[in-house]
Backbone as CSV, one residue per row, in Angstrom:
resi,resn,N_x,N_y,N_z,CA_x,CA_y,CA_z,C_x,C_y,C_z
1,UNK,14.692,82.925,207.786,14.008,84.129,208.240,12.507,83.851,208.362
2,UNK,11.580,84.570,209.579,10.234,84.150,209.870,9.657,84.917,208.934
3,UNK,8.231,84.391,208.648,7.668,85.453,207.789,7.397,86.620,208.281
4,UNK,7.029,87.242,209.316,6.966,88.247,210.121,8.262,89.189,209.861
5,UNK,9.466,88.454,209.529,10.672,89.116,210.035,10.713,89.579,207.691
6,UNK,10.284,88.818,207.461,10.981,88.761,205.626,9.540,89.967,205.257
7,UNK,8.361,90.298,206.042,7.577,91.616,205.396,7.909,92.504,205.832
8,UNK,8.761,92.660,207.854,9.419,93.463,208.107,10.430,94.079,206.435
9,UNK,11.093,93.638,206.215,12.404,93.627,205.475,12.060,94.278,204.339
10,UNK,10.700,93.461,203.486,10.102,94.098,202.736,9.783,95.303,202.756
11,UNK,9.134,96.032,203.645,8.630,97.239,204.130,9.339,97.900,203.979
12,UNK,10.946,97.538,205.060,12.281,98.455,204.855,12.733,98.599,203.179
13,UNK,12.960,97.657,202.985,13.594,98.146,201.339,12.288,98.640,200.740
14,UNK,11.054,98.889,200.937,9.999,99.369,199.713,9.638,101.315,200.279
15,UNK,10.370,101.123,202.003,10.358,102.467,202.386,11.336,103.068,201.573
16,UNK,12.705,102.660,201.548,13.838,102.796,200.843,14.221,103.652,199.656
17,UNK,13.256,102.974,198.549,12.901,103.123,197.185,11.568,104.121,197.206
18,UNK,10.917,104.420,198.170,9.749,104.852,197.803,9.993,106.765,196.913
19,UNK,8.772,106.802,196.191,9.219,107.722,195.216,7.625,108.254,195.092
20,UNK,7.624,109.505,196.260,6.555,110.283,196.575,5.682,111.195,195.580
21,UNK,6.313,111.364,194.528,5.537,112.136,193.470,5.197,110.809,192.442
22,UNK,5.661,109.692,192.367,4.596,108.475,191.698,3.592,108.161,192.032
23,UNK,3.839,108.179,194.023,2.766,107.440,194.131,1.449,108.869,194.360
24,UNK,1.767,110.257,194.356,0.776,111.179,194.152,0.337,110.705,192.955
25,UNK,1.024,110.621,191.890,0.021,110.935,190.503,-0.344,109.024,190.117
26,UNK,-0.145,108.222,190.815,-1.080,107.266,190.792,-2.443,107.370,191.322
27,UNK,-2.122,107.803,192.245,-3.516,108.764,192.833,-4.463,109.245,192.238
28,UNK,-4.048,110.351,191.096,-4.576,111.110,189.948,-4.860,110.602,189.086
29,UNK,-4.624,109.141,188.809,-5.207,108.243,187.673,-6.318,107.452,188.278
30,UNK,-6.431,107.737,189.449,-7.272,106.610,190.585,-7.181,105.516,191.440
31,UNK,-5.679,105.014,191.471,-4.877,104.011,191.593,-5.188,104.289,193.084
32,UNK,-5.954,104.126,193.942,-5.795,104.104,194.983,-5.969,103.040,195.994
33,UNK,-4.999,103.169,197.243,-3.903,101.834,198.120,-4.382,102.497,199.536
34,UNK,-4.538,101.603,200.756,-4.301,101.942,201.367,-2.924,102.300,201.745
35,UNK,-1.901,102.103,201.338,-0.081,102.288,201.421,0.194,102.590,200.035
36,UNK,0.975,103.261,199.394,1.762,103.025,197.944,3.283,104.013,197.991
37,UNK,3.937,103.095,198.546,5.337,103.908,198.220,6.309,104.461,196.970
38,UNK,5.034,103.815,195.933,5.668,104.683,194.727,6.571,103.936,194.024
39,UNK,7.221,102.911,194.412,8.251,102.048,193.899,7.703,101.364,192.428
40,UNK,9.044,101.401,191.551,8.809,100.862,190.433,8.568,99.618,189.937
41,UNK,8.062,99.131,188.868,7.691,97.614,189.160,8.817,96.869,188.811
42,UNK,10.016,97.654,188.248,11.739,97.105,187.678,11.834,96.736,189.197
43,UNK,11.902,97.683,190.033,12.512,97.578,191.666,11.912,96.776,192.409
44,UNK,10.515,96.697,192.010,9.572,95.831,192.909,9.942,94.268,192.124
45,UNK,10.092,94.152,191.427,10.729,92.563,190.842,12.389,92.133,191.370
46,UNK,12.943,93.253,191.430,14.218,93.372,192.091,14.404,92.851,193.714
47,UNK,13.302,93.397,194.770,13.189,93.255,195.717,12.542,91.656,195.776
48,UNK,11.275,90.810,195.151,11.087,89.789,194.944,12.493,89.318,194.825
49,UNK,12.964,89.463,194.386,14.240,88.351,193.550,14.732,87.981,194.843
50,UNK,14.629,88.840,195.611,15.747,88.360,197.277,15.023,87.394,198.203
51,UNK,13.651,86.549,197.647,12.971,85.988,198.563,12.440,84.598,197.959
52,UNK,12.407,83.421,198.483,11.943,82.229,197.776,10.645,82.401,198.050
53,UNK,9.832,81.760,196.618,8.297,81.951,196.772,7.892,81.072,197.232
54,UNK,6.766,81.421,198.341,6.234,80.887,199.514,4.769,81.093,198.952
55,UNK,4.085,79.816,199.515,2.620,80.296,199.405,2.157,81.237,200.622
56,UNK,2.156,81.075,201.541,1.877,81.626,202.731,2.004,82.904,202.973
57,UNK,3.624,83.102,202.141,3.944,84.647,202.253,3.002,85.566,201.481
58,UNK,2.619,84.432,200.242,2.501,85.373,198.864,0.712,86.142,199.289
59,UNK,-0.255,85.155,200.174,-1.596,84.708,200.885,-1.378,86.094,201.510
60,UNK,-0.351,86.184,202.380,-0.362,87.202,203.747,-0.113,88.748,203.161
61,UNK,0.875,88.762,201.936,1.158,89.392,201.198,0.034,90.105,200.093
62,UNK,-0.888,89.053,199.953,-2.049,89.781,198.759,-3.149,90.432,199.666
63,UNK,-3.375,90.183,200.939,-4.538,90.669,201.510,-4.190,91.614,202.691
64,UNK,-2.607,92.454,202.297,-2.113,93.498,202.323,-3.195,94.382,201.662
65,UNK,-3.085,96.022,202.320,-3.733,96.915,201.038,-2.646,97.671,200.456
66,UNK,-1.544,97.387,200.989,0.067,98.352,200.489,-0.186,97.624,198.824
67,UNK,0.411,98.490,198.011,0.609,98.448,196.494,1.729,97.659,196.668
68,UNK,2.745,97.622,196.994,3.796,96.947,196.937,3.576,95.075,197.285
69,UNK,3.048,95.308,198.828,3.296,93.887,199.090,1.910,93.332,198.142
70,UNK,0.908,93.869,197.569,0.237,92.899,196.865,1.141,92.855,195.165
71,UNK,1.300,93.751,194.699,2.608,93.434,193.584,3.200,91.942,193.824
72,UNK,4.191,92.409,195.145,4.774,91.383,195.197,4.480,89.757,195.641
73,UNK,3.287,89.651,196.133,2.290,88.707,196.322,2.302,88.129,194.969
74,UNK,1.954,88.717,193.869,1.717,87.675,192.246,3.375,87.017,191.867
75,UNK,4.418,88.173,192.645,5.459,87.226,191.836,6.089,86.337,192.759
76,UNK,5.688,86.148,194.227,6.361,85.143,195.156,5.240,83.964,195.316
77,UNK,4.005,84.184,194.977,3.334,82.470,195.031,3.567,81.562,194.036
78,UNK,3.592,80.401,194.070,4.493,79.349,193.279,3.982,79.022,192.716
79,UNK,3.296,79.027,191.585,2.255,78.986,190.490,1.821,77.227,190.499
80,UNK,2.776,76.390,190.777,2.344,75.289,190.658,1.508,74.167,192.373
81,UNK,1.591,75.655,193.213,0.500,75.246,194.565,-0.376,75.955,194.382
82,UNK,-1.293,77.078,193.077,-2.246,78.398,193.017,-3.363,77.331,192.756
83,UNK,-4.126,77.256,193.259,-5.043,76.418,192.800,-6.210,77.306,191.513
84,UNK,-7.424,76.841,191.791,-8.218,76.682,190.620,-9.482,77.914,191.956
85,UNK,-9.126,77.599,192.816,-9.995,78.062,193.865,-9.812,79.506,194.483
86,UNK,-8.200,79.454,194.671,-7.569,80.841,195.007,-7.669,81.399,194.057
87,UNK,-7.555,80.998,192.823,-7.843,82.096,191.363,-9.113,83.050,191.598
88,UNK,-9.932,82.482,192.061,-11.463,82.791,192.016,-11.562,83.676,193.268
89,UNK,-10.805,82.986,194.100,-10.647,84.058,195.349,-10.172,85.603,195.171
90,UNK,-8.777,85.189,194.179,-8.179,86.486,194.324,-8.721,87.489,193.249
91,UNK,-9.211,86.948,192.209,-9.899,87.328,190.876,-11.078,88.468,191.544
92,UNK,-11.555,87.915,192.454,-12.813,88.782,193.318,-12.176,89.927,194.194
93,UNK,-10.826,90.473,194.270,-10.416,90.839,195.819,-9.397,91.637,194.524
94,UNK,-9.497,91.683,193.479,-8.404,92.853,192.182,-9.146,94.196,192.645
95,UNK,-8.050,95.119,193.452,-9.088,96.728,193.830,-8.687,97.339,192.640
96,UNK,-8.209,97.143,191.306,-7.616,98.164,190.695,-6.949,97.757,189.380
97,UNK,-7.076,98.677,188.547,-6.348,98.066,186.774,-4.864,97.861,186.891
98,UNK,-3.655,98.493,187.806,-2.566,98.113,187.808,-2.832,96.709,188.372
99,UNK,-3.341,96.690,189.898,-2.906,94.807,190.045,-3.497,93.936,189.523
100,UNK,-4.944,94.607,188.172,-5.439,93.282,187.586,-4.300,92.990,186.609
101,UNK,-3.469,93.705,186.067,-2.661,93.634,185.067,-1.434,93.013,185.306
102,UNK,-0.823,93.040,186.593,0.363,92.607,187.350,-0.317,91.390,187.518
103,UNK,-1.023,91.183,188.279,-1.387,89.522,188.594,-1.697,88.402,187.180
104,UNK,-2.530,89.147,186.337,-2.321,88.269,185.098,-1.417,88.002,184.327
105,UNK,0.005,89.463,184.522,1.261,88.649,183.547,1.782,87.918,184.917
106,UNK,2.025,88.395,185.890,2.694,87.345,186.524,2.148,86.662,187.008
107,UNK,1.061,85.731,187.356,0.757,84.621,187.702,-0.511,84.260,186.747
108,UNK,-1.207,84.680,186.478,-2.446,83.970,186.236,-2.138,83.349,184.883
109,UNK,-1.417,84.211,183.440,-0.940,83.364,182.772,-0.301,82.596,182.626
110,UNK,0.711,81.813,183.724,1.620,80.606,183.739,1.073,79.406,184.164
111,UNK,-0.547,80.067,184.611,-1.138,78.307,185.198,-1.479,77.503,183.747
112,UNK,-1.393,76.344,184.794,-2.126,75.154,183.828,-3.065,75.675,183.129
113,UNK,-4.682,75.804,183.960,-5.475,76.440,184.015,-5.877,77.481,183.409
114,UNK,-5.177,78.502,183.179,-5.504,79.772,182.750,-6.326,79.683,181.537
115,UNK,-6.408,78.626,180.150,-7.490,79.662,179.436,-8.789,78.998,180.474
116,UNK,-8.827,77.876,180.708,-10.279,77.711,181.614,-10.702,79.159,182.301
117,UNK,-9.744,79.545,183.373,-10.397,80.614,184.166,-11.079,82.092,183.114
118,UNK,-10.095,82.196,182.569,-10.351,83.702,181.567,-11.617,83.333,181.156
119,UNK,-12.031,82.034,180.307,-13.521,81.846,179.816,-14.184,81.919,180.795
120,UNK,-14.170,80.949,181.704,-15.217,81.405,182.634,-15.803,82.788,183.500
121,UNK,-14.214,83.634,183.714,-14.472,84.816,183.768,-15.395,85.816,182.757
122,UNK,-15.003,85.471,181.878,-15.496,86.639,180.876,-17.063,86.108,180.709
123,UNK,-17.497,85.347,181.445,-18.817,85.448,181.630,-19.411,85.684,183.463
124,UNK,-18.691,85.823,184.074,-19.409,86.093,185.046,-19.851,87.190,185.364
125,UNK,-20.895,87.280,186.219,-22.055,88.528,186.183,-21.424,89.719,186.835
126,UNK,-19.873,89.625,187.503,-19.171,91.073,188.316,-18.250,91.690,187.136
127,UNK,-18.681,92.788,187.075,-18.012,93.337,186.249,-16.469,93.386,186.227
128,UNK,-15.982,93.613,186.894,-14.544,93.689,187.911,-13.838,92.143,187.061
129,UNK,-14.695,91.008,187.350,-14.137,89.812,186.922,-13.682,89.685,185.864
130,UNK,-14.899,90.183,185.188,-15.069,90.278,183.551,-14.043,90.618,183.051
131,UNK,-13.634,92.416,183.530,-12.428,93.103,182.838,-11.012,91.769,183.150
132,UNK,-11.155,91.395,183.797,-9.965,90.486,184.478,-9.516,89.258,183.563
133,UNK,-10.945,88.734,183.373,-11.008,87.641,182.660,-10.686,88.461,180.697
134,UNK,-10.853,89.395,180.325,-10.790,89.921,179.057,-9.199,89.896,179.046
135,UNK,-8.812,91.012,180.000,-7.493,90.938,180.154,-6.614,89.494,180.178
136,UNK,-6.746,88.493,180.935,-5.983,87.706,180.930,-5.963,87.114,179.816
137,UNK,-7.376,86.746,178.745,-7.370,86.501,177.471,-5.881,86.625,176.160
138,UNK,-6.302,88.339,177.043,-5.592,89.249,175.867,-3.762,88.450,176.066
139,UNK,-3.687,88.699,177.571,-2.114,88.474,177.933,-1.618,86.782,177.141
140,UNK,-2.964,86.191,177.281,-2.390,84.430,176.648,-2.120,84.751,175.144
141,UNK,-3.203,85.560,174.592,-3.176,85.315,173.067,-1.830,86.174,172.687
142,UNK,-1.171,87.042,173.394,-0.048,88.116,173.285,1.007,86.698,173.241
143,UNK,1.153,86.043,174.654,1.643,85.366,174.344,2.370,84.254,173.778
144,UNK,1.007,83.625,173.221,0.748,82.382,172.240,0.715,82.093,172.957
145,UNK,-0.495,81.535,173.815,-0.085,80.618,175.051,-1.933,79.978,175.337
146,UNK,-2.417,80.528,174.523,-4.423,80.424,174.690,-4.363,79.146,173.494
147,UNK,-5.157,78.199,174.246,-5.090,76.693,173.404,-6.680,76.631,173.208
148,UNK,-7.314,77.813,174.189,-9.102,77.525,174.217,-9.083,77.590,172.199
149,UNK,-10.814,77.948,172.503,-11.475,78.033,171.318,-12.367,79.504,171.480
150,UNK,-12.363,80.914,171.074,-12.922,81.758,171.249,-14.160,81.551,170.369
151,UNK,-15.640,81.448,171.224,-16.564,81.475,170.032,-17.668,82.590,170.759
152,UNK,-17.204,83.473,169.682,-18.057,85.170,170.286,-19.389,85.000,170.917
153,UNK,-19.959,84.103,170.100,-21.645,84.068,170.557,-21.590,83.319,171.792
154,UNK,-20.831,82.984,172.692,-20.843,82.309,173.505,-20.703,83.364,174.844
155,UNK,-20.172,84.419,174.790,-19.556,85.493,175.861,-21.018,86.393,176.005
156,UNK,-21.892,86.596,176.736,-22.949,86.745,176.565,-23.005,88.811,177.148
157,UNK,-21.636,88.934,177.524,-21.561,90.308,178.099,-20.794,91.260,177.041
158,UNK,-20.177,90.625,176.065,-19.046,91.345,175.406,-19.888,92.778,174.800
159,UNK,-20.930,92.704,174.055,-21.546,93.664,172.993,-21.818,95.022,174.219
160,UNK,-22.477,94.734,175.242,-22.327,95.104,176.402,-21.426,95.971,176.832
161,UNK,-20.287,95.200,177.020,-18.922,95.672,177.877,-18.329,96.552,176.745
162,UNK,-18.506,96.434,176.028,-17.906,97.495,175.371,-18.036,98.960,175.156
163,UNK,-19.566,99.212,175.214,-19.860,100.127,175.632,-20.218,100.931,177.071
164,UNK,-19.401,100.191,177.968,-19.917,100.129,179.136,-19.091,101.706,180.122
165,UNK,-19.898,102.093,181.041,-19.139,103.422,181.420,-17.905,102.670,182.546
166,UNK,-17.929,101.640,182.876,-16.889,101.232,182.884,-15.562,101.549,182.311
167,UNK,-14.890,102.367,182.633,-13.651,102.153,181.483,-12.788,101.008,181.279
168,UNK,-12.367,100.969,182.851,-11.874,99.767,182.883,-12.320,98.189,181.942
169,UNK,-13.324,98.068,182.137,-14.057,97.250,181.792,-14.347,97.486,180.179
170,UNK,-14.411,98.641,179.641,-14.443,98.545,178.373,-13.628,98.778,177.720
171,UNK,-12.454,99.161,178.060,-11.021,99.181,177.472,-10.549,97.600,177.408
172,UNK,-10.717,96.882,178.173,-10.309,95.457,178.681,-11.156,94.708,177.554
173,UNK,-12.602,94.931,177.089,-13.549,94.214,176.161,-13.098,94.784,175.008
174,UNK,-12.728,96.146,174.571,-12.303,96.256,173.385,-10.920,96.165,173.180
175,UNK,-9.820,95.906,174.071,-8.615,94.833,173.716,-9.008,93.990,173.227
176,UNK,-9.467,93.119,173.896,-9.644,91.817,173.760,-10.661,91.197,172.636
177,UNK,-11.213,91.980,171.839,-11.996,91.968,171.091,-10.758,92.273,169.882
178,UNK,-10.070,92.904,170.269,-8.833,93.414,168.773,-7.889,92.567,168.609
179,UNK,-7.678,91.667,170.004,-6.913,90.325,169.876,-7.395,89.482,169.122
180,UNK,-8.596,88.738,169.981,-9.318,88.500,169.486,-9.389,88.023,167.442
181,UNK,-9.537,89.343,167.206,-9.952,89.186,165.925,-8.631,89.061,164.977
182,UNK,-7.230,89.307,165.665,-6.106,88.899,164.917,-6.054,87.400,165.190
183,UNK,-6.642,86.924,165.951,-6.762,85.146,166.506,-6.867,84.929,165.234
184,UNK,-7.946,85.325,164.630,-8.606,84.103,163.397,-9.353,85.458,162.736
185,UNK,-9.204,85.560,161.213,-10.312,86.479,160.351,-11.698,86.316,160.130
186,UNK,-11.679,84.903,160.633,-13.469,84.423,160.582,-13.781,84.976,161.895
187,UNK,-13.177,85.103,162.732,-13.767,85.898,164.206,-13.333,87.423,163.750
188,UNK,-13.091,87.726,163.477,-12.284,89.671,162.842,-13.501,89.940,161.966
189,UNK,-14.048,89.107,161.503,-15.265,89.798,160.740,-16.566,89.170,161.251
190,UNK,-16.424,88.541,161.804,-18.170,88.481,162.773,-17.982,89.908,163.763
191,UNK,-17.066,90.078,164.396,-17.035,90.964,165.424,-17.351,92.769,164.294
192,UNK,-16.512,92.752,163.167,-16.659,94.220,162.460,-18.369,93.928,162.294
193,UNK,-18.747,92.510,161.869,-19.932,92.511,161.458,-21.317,93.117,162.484
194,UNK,-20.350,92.874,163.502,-21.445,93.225,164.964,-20.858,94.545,165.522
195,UNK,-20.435,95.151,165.200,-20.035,96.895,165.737,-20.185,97.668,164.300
196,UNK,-20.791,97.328,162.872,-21.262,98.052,161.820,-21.907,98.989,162.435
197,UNK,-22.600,98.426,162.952,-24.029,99.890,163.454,-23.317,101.145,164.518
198,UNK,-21.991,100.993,164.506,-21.473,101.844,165.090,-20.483,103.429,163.888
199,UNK,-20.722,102.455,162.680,-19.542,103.290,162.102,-20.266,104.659,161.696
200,UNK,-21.516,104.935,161.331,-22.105,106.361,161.493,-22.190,107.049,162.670
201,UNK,-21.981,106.382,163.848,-22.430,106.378,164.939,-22.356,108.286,165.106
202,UNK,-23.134,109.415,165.801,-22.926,110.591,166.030,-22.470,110.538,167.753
203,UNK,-22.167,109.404,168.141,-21.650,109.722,169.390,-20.159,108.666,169.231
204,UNK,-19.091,109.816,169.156,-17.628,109.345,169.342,-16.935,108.075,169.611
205,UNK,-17.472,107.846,171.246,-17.195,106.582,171.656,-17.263,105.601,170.631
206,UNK,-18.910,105.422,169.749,-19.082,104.467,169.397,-18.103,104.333,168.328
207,UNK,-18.526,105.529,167.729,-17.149,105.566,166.014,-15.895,105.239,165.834
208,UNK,-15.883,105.648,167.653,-14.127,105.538,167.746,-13.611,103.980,167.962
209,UNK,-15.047,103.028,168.406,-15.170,101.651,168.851,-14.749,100.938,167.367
210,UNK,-15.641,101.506,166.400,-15.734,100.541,165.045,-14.561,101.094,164.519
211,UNK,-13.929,102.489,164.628,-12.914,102.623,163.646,-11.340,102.248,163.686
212,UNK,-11.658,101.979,165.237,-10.690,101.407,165.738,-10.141,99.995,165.612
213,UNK,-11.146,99.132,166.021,-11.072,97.436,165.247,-10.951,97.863,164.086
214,UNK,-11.821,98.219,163.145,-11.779,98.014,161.665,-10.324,98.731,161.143
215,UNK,-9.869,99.227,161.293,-8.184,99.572,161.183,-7.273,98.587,161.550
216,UNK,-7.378,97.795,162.802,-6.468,97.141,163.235,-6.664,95.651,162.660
217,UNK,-7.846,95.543,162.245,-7.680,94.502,161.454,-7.449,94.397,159.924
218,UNK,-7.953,95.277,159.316,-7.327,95.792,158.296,-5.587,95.528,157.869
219,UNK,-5.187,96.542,158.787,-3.542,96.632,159.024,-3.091,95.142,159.242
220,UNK,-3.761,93.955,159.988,-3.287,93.547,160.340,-3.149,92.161,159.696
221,UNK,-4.528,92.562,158.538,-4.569,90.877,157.426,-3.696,91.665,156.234
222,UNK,-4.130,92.985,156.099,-2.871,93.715,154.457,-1.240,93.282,154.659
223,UNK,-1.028,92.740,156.171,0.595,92.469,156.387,0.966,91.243,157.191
């Protein structure tokens, strides 16, 4: 089948499945596509399954603005032709917290590569990257799969990003900061040591920043 003829196909089965009150209230979270038929990501892995991964397809497929065919773009490129270059490409071109999250469990954590990129991400100056690069962190260390070396003083945006009106971006820095600190207790207490000045804090966010790590690490050396 041509590629022309296998996004035809795609289209048909993602018209198929589409499920009009999801893709409204994706909407309402901000999730916004130029296309989103609403389809689930069980169904949208389902529909992948019927296609061998192609680089070309997966290329033609990510720079789609449909929700679907970029979904399905992370799970049909072949992780072992993704280079070091397209990472950086596509890392820049994430419109949104569902496909930064889809592209890092399904592709970005199976590369070779991956803790390289996440470090280098989590210092570059676009915010967008940053959250990307925090996130993918988080997904290696979930996995056991991060061989880097996390050394806090080295991330020069984190203290930053955390408080940042970003949400995205600061939900993504304070994951990854709670991973993070289950990594290793000598990093779990430099980090409580550097959000102290938050625990009086009279503005919420911040209180809710320190009381939040300091619980989860707590909980998480008592067991």
């Amino acid at each position: 089948m041509m590629q022309e003829e296998i996004i035809k196909d795609i289209r048909k089965r993602c018209r198929m499945t589409m499920n009009g009150v999801a893709s409204a209230s994706m909407r309402g979270y901000g999730l916004n596509y130029k296309l989103n038929f609403g389809v689930s990501i069980q169904k949208i892995k389902e529909i992948a399954s019927r296609y061998e991964s192609d680089k070309d397809l997966a290329e033609t497929l990510w720079l789609d603005g449909t929700r679907e065919l970029k979904i399905l773009a992370t799970l049909l490129y072949p992780a072992d032709q993704f280079s070091k270059e397209t990472a950086n490409e596509w890392v820049s071109q994430v419109p949104n917290q569902e496909i930064r999250e889809q592209v890092c469990v399904n592709l970005f954590q199976v590369l070779d590569f991956s803790d390289q990129i996440a470090l280098e991400w989590i210092n570059e100056e676009d915010e967008n990257v940053r959250a990307t690069g925090y996130w993918l962190i988080v997904r290696l260390l979930l996995a056991k799969k991060f061989a880097g070396t996390i050394e806090i003083d080295t991330f020069q945006y984190i203290w930053k990003d955390i408080v940042s009106e970003n949400v995205s971006l600061r939900n993504a820095a304070v994951l990854f900061l709670k991973n993070a600190g289950k990594f290793s207790p000598t990093l779990a207490e430099k980090i409580l040591e550097k959000v102290t000045i938050f625990k009086d804090s009279e503005d919420p966010l911040l209180k809710e920043i320190y009381d939040s790590l300091s619980f989860d690490f707590e909980f998480f050396y008592d067991n």
